[in-house]
C-alpha positions as CSV (number, residue, x, y, z in Angstrom):
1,X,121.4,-52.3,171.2
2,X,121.4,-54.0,167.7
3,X,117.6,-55.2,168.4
4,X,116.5,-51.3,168.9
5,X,117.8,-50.3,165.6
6,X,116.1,-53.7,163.9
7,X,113.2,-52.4,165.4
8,X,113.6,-48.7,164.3
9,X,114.3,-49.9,160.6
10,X,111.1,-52.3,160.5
11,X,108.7,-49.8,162.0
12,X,110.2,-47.2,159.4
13,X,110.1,-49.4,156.4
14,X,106.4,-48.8,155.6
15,X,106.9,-45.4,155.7
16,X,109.4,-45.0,153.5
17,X,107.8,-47.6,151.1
18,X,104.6,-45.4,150.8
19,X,107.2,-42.3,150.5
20,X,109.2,-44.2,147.7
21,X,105.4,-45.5,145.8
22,X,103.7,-41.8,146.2
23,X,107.0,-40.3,144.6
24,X,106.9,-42.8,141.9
25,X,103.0,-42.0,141.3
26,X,103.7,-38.3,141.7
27,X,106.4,-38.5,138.5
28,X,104.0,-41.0,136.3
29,X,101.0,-38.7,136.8
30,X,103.4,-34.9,136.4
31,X,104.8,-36.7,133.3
32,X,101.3,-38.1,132.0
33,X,99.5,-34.8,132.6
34,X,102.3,-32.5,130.7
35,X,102.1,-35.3,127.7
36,X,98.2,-34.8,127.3
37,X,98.4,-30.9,127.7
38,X,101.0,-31.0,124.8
39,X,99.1,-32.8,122.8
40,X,95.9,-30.7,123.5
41,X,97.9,-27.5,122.6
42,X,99.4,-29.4,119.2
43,X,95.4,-30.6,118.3
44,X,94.2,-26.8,118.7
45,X,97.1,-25.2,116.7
46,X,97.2,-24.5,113.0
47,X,99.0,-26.6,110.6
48,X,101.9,-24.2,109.3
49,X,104.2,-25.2,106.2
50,X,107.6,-22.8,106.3
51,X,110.6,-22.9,104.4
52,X,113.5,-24.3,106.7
53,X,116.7,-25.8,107.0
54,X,117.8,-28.5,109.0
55,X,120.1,-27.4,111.1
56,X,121.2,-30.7,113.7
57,X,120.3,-33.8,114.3
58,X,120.3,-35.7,117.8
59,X,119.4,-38.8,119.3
60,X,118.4,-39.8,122.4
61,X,118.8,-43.2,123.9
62,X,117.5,-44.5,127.4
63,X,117.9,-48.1,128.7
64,X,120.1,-50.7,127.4
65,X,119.5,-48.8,123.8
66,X,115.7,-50.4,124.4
67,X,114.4,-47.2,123.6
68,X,115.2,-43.9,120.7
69,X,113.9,-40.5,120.5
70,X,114.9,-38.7,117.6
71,X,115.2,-34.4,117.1
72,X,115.7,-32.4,114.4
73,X,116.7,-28.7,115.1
74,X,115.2,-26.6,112.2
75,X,116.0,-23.0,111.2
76,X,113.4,-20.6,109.8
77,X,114.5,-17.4,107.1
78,X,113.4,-15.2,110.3
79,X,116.6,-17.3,111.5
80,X,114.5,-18.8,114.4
81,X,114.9,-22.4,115.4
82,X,113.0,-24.9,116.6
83,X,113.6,-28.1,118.0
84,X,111.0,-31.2,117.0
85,X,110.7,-34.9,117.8
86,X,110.6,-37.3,114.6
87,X,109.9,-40.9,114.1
88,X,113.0,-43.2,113.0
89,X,112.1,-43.4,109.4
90,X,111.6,-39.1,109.1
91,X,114.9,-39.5,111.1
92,X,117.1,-41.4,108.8
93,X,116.1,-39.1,105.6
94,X,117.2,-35.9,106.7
95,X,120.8,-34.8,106.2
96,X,121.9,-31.6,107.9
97,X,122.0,-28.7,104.9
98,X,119.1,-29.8,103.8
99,X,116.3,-26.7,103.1
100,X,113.1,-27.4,102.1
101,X,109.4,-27.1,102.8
102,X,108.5,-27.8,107.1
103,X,105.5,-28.6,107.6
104,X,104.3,-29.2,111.1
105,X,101.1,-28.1,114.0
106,X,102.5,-27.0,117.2
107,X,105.0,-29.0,118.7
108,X,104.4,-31.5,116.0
109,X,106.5,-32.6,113.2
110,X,104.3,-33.7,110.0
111,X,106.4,-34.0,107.1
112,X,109.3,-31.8,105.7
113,X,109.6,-32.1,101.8
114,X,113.2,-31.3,100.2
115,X,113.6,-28.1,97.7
């Protein structure tokens, strides 16, 4: 009895391994495709500069705190919010409260400039 499931598992395993890969794949190349659309839609928008405030900051960590993302909510006077990625440095100078001038293309952030 215990050599029938042995056999069941090892005739099963390459199965499941190409199940397991072509998920894997499936993820990368979603994830991969979604990142170059994004960036195609940020390359054929306008660059806009708007008066905003910053409203919250967040961080987001994944791994052993290997790797940071950093977002910055902003608030527009039509009281509309948006939510954009920054780099560390951009990160670290921004204080919630803080208005000033937002300048960014899409999805974007490019600088923002304290009033």
């Amino acid at each position: 009895m215990s050599g029938f499931g042995f056999n069941l598992l090892t005739s099963l395993f390459p199965f499941m391994f190409i199940a397991v890969f072509g998920l894997a794949m499936f993820i990368f190349i979603t994830t991969f495709v979604k990142a170059f659309k994004q960036n195609k839609v940020n390359q054929n928008s306008p660059v806009l500069d708007v008066q905003a405030k910053v409203v919250t900051k967040r961080m987001a960590v994944r791994g052993d705190h290997s790797h940071t993302t950093y977002y910055v909510t902003f608030e527009v006077p039509s009281g509309d919010r948006m939510e954009l990625m920054l780099q560390g440095a951009d990160y670290g100078m921004l204080v919630e409260g803080d208005k000033g001038n937002l300048r960014f293309r899409g999805t974007e952030f490019i600088s923002f400039t304290r009033n």
